[in-house]
C-alpha positions in Angstrom: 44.5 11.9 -1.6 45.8 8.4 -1.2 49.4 9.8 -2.6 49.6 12.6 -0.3 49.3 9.9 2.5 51.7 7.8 1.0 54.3 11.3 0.6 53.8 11.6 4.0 55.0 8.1 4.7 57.9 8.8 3.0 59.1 11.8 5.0 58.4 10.4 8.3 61.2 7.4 7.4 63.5 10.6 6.2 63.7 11.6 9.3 64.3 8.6 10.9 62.0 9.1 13.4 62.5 5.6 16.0 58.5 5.4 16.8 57.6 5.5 13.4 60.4 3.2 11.9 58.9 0.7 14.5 55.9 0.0 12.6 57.3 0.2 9.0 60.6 -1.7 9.3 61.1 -1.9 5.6 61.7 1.6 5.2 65.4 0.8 6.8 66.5 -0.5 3.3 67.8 1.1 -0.1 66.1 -1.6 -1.7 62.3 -1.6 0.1 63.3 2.3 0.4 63.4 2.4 -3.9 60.6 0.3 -3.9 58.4 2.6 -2.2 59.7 5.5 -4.1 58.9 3.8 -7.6 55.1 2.7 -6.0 55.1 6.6 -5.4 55.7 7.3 -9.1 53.5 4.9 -10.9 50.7 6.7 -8.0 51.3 9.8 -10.0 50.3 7.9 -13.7 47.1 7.8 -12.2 46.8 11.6 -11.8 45.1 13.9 -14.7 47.2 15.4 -16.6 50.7 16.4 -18.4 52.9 17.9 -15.1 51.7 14.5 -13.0 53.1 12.3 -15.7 55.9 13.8 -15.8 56.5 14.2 -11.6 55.7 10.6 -11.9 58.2 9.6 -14.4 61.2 11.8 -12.5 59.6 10.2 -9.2 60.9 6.6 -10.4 63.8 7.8 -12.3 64.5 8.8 -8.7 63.4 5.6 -7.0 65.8 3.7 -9.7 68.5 5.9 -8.3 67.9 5.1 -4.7 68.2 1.3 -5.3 71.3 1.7 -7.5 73.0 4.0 -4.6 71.8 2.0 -1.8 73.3 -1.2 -3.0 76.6 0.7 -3.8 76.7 2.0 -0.4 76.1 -1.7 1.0 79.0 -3.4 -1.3 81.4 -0.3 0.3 80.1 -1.0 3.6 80.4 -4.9 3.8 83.9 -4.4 1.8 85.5 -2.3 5.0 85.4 -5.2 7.6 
């Protein structure tokens, strides 16, 4: 239940949606963004069974990703003053 909530969370700062970015701030950033996304995985290791581990272990592979890309994309953004 408390993941689904969480998913949800996740979504709404997808979308970029003003009212809801408000309220969560942190979701603006790669790095808080990845960090969120990794919480998300290790959410899943608490799931039964084979298919959640495994969703959980792709879901921080992911989240590992997002930080890696994020701060790539904020190097080539501070480098085009």
């Amino acid at each position: 239940m408390k993941f689904r909530f969480f998913s949800i969370l996740l979504v709404l700062s997808e979308f970029r949606i003003d009212r809801f970015l408000r309220y969560v701030n942190f979701m603006k950033h790669g790095l808080a963004r990845g960090l969120y996304i990794i919480f998300l995985g290790t959410l899943m290791f608490g799931q039964e069974g084979i298919v959640e581990i495994i969703v959980g272990a792709i879901v921080i592979a992911l989240g590992v990703l997002y930080i890696i890309v994020g701060r790539k994309m904020k190097y080539k953004v501070e480098g085009e003053d």
